[in-house]
VOBABA-963373 format. One line per 8 residues: number of its first residue (from 1); for each residue x, y, z of N, C-alpha, C, O. Coordinates in nm, 4 decimals. Atoms other than C-alpha are relative to their C-alpha. Layout:
<atoms>
NUM = X Y Z X Y Z X Y Z X Y Z | ...
</atoms>
This chain:
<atoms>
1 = 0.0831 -0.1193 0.0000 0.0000 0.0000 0.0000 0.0877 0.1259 0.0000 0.0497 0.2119 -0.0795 | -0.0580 -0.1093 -0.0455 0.2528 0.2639 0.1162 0.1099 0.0060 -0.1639 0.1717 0.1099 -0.1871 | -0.0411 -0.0400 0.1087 0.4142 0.1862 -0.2572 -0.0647 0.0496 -0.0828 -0.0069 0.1408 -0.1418 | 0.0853 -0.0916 0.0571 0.1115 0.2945 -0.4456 -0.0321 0.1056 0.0893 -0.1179 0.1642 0.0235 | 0.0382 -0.1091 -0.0136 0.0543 0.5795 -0.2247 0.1503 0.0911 -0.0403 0.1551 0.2066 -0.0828 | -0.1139 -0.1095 0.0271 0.4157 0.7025 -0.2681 0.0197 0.0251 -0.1727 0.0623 0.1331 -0.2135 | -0.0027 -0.0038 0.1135 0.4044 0.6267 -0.6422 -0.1157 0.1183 -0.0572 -0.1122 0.1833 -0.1617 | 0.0994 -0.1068 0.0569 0.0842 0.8523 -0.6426 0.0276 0.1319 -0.0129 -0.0051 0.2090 -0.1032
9 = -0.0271 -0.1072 -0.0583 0.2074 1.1120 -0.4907 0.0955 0.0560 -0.0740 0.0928 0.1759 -0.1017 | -0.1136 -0.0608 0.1146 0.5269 1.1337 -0.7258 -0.0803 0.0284 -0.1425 -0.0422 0.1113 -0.2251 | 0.0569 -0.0354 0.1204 0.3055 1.1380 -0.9990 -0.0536 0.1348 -0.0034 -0.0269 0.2220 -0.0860 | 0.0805 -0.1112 -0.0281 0.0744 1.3928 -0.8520 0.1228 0.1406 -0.0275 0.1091 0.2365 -0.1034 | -0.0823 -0.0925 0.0085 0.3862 1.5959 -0.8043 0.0564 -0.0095 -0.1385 -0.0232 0.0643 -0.1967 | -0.0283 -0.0345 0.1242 0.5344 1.5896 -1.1370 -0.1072 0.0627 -0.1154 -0.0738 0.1421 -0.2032 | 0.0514 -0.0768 0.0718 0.2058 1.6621 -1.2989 -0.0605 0.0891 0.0363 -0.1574 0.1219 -0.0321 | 0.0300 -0.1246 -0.0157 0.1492 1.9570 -1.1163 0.1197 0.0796 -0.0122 0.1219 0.1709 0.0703
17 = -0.1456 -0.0598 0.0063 0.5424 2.0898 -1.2322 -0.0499 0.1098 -0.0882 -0.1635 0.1304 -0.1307 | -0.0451 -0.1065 0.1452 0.6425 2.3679 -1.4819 0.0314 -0.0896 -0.0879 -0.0461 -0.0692 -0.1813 | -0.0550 0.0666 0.0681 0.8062 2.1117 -1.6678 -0.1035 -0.0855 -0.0428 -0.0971 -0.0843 -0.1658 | 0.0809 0.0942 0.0411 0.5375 1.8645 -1.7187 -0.1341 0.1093 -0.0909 -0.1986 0.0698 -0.1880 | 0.1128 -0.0576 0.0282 0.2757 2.1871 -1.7645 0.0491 0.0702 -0.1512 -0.0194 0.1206 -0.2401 | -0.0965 -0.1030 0.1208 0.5178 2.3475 -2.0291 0.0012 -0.1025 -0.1197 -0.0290 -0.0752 -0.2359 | 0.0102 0.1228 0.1581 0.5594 1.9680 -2.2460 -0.1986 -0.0155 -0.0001 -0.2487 -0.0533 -0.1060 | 0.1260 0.0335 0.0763 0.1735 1.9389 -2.2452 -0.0690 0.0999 -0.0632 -0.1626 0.0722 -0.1383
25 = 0.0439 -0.1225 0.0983 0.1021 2.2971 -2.3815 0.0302 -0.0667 -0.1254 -0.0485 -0.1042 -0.2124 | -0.0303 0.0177 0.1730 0.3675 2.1984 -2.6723 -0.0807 -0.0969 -0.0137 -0.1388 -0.0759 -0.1202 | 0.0863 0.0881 0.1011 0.1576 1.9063 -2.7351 -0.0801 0.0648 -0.0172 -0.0756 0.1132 -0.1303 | 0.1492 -0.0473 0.0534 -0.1864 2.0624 -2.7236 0.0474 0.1023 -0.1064 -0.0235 0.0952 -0.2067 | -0.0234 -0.1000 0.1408 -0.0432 2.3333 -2.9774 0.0869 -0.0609 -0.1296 0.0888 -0.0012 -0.2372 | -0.0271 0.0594 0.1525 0.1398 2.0919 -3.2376 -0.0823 -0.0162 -0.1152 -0.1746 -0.0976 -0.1125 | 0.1376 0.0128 0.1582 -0.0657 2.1049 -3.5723 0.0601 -0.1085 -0.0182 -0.0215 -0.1884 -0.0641 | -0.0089 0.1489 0.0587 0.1461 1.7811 -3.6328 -0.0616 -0.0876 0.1091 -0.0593 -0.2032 0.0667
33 = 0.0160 0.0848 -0.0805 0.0133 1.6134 -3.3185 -0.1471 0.0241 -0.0167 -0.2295 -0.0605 0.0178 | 0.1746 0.0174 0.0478 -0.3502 1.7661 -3.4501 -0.0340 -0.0527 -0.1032 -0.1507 -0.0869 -0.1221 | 0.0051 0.0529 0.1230 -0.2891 1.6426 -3.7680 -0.0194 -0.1976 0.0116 -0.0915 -0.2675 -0.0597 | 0.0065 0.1149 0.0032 -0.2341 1.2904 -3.6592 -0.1074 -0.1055 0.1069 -0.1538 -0.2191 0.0970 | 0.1382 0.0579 -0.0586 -0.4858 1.2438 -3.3862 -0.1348 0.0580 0.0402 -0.2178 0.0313 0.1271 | 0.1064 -0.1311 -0.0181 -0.7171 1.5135 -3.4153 0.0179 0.0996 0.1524 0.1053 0.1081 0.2386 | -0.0084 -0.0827 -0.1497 -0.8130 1.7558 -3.1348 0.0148 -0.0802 0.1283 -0.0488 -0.1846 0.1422 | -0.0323 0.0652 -0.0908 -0.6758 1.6606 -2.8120 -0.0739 0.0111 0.0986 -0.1216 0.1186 0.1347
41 = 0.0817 -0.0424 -0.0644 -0.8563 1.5712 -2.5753 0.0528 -0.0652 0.1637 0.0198 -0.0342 0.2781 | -0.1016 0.0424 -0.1657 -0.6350 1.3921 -2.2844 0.1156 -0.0161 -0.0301 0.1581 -0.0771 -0.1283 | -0.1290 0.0318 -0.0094 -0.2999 1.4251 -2.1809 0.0691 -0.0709 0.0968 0.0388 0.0012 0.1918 | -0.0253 0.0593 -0.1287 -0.1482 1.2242 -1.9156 0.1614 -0.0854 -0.0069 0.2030 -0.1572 -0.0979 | -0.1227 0.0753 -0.0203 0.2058 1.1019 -1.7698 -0.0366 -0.0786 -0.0351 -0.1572 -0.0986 -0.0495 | 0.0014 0.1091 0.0230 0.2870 0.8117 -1.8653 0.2101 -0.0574 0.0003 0.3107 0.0131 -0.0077 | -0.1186 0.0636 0.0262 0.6021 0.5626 -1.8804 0.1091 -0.0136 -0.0979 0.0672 -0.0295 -0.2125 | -0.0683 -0.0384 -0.0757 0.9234 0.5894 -1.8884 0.0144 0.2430 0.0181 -0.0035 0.3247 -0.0723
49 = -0.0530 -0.1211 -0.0115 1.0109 0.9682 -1.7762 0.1276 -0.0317 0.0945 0.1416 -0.1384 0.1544 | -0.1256 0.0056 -0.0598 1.3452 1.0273 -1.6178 0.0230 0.2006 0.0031 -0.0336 0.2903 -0.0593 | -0.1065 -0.1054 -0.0483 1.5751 1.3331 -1.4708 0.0932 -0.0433 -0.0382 0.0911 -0.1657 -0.0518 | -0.1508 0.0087 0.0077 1.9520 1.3565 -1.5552 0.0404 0.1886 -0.0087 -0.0225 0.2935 -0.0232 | -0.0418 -0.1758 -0.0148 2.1937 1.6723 -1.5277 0.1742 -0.0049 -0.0658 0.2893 -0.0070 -0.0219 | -0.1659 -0.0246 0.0572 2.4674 1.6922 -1.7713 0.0081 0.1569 -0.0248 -0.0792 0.2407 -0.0469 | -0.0609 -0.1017 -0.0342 2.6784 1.9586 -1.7495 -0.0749 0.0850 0.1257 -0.0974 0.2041 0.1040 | 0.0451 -0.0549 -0.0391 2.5212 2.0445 -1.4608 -0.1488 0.0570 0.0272 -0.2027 0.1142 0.1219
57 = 0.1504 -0.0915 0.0333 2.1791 2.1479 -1.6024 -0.1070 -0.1364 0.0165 -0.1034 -0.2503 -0.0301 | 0.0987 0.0819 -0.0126 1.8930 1.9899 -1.4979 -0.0678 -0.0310 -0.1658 -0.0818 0.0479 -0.2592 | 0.0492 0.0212 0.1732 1.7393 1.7755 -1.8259 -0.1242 -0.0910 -0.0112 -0.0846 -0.2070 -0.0223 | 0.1208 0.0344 -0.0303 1.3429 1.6580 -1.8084 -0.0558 -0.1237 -0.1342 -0.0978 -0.0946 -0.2462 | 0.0534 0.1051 0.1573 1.2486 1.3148 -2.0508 -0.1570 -0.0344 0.0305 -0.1840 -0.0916 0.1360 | 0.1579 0.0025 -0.0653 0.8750 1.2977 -2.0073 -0.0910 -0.0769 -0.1422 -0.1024 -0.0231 -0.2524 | 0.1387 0.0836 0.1142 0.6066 1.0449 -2.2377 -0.1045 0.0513 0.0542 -0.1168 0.0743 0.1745 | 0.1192 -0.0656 -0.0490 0.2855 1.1868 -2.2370 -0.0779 -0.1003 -0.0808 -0.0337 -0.1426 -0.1876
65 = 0.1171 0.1112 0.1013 -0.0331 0.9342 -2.3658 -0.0013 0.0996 -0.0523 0.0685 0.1931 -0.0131 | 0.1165 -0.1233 0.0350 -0.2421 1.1661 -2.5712 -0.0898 -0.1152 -0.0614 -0.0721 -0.2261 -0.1119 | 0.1248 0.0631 0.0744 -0.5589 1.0691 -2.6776 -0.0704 0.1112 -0.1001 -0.0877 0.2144 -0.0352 | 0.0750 -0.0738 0.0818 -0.7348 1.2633 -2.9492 -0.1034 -0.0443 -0.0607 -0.1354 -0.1626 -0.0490 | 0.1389 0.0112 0.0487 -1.0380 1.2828 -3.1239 -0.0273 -0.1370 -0.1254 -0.1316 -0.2023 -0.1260 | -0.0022 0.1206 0.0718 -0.9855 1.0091 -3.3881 0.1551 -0.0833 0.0586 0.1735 -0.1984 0.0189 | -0.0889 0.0943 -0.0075 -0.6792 0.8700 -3.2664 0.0934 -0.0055 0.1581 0.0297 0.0440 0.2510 | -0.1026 -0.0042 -0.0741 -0.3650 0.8233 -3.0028 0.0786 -0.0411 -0.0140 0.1090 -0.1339 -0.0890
73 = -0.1639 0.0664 0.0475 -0.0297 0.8113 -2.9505 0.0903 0.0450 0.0870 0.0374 0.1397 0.1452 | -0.0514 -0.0197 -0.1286 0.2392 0.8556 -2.6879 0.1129 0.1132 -0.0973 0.1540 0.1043 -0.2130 | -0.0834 -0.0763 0.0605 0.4585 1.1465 -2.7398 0.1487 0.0468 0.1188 0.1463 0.0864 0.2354 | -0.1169 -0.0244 -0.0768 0.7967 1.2008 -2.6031 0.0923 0.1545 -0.0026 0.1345 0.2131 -0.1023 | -0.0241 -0.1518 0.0082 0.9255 1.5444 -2.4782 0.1297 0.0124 0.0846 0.1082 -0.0197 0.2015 | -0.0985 -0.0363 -0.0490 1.2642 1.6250 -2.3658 0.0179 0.1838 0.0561 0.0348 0.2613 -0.0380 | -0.0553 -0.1215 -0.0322 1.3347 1.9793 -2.1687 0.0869 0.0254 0.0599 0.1366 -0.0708 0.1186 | -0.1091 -0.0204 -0.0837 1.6021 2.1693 -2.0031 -0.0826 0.1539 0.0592 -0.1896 0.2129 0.0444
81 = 0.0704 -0.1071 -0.0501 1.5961 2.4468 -1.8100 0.0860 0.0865 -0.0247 0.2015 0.0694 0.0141 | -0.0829 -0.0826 0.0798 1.7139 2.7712 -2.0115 -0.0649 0.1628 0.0784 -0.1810 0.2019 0.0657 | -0.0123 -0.1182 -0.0268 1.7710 3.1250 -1.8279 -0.1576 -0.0096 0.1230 -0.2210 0.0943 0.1414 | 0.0723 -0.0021 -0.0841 1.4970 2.9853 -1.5490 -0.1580 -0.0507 -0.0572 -0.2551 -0.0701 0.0160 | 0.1395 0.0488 0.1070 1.2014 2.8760 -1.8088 0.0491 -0.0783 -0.0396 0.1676 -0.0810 -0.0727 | -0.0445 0.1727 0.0740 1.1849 2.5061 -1.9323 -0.0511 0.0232 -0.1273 -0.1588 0.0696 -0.1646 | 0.0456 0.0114 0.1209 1.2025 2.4695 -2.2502 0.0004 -0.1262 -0.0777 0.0676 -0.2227 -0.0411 | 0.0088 0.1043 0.0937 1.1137 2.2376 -2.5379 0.1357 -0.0342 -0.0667 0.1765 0.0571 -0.1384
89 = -0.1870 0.0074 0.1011 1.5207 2.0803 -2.6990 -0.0495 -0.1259 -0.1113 0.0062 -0.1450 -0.2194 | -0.0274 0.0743 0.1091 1.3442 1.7744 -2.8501 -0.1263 -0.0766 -0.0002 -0.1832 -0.0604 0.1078 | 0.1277 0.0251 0.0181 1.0353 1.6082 -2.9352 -0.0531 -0.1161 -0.0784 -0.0199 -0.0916 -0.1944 | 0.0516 0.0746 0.0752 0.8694 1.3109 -3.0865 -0.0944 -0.0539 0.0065 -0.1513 -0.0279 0.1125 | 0.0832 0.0352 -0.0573 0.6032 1.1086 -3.1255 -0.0064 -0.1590 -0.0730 0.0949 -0.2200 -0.1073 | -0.0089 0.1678 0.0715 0.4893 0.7388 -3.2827 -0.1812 0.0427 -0.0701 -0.2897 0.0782 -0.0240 | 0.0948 0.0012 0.1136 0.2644 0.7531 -3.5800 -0.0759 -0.1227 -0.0208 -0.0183 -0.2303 -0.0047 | 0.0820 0.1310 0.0492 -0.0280 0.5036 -3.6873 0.0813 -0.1121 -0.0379 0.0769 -0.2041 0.0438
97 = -0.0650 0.0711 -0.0011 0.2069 0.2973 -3.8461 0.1643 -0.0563 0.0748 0.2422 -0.1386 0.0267 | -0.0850 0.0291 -0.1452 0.4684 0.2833 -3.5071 0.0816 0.0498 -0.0612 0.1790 -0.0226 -0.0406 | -0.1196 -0.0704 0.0707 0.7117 0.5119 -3.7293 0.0203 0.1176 0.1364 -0.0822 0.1713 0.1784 | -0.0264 -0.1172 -0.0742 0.8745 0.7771 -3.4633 0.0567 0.1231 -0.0413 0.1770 0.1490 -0.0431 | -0.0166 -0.1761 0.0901 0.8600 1.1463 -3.6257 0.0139 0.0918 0.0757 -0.0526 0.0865 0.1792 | -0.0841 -0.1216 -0.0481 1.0291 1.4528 -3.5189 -0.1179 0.0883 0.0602 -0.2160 0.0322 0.0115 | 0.0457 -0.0887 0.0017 0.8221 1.7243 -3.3908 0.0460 0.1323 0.0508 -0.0257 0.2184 0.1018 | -0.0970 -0.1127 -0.0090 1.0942 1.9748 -3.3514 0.0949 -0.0353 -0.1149 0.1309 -0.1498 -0.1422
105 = -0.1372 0.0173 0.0547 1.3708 2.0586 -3.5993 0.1025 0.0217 0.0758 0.1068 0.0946 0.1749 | -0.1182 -0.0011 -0.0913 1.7212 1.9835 -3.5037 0.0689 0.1465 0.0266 0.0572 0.2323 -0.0609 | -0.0306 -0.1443 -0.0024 1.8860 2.3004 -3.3652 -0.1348 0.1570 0.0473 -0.1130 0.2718 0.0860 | 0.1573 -0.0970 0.0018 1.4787 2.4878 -3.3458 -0.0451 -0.0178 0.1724 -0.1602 -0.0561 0.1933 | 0.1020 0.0500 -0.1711 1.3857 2.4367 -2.9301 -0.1232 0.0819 -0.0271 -0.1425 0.1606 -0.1197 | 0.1223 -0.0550 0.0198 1.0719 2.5445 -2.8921 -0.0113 0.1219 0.0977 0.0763 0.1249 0.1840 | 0.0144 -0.1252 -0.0725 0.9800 2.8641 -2.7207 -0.0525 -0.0262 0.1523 -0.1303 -0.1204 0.1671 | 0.0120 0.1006 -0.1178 0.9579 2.8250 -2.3208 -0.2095 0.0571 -0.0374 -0.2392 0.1482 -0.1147
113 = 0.1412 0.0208 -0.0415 0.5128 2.7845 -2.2447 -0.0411 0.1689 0.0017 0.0303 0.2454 0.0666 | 0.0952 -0.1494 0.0271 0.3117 3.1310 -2.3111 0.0652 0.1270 -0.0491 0.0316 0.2441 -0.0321 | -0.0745 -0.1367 0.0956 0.5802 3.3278 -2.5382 -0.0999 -0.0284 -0.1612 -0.0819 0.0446 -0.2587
</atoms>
């Protein structure tokens, strides 16, 4: 019992972060992630996410389900944390046919959540 309540509780806490609230904006605003499962309509942690800190810098790997209006698909969001705002460095997701497509260009991070 005291492992599902602590497992809840880490969850709870990560999806009430900056970091978790900042990768599910970029999903809900991808036109490629509306394109492939229509309008979104749930987002939710999911398995694996991880922490690491190279060079120092904290670095956020986070899978999100999504479910959308005709379809779903788990999307994977990498951030760091740049000048105190997390930002988007890398992005993907898994397509109908289990192909895993970019949704950032290399070098492009995404802008940190409400610029």
């Amino acid at each position: 019992v005291a492992l599902v309540v602590g497992l809840f509780i880490g969850y709870r806490h990560i999806t009430e972060s900056e970091p978790y609230r900042t990768a599910e904006a970029f999903v809900r605003q991808s036109v490629e992630i509306k394109n492939a499962v229509g309008e979104v309509h749930d987002c939710r942690l999911w398995f694996p996410f991880k922490v690491d800190f190279p060079d120092d810098a904290p670095r956020i790997h986070l899978t999100l389900a999504v479910e959308g209006a005709k379809a779903s698909t788990k999307v994977r969001v990498t951030l760091t944390l740049d000048r105190e705002k997390w930002r988007v460095v890398a992005a993907a997701y898994e397509d109908q046919k289990g192909i895993t497509r970019p949704l950032l260009k290399a070098g492009k991070p995404a802008a940190p959540a409400g610029k």
